[in-house]
C-alpha positions in Angstrom: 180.2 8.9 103.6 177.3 7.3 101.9 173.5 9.3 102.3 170.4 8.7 100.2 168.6 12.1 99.0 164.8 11.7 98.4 163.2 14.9 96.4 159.6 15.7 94.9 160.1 17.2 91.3 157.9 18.1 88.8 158.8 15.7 85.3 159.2 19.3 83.4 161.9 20.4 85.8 165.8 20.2 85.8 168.0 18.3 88.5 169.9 21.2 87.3 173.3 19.2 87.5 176.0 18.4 85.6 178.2 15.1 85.8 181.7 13.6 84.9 183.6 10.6 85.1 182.3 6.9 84.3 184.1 3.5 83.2 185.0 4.6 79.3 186.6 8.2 81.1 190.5 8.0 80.8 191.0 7.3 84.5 188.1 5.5 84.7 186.6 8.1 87.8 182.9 7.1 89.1 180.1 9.4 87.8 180.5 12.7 89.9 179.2 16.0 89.6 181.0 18.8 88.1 178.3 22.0 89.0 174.9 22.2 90.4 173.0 25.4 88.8 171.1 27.7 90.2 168.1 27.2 88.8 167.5 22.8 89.2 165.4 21.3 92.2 168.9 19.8 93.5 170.2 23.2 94.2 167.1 24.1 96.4 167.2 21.1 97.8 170.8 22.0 99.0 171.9 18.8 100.1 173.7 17.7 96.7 177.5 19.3 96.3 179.8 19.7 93.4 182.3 16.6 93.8 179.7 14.2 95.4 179.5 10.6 93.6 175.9 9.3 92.1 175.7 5.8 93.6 172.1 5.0 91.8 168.8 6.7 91.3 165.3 5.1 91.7 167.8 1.7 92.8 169.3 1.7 89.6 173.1 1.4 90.3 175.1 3.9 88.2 178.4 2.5 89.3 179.4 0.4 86.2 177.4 2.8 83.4 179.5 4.9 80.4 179.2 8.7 80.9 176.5 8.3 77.5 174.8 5.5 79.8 174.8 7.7 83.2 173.1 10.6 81.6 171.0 8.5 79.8 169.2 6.8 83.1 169.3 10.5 84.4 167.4 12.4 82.0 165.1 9.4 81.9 164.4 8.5 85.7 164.3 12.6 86.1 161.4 12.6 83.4 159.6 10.3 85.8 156.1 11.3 87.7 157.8 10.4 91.2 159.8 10.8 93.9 163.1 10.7 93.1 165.5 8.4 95.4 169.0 8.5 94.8 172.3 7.9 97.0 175.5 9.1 96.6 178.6 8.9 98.2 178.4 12.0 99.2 175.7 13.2 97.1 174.1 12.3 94.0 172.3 12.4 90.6 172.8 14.3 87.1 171.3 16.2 84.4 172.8 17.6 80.7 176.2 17.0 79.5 179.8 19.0 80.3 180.1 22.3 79.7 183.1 23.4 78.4 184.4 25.1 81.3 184.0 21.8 83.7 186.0 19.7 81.5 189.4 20.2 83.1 187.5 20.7 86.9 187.9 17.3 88.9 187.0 17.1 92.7 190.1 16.9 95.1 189.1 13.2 95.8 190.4 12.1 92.7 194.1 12.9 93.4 193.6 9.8 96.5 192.9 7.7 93.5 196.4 7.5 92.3 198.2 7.5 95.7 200.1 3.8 96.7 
């Protein structure tokens, strides 16, 4: 189920997200979100989940992008003076790199990946 989130955020502020996955990843997952923390506009906001898939933000598709190249487009489109549009497959958008203890975490979806 694809849904577009639209959020006002201040350029000083966090999403507050952390995100997995891209094309160089072993099994090649999409960029997904591994934790949403407490204290990041996305968690107030309350529609964005752990395990939801960033489609794009601002219409810039983050479907083909490295794991370097996702975070990359985050940090920089979050730094923006704007609203901030992004859709997900279930959620969306990204901030700040793994943390150690959401390396081995994957979202229950992944396990349809390698089903015939």
């Amino acid at each position: 189920q694809e849904k577009t989130v639209s959020l006002k955020k201040e350029p000083r502020h966090s999403l507050g997200i952390t995100i997995a996955g891209g094309r160089d990843c072993r099994s090649r997952l999409p960029v997904y979100i591994t934790s949403v923390q407490p204290v990041g506009c996305l968690h107030r906001d309350g529609t964005v989940k752990t395990g939801d898939v960033l489609l794009s933000i601002n219409d810039i598709d983050l479907t083909h992008l490295t794991y370097n190249e996702a975070v990359t487009i985050l940090k920089t489109q979050a730094a923006q003076d704007k609203d901030g549009e992004s859709n997900t497959r279930e959620d969306m958008d990204t901030l700040e790199g793994p943390k150690e203890d959401d390396i081995n975490w994957a979202p229950l979806w992944t396990r349809w990946l390698g089903l015939p």
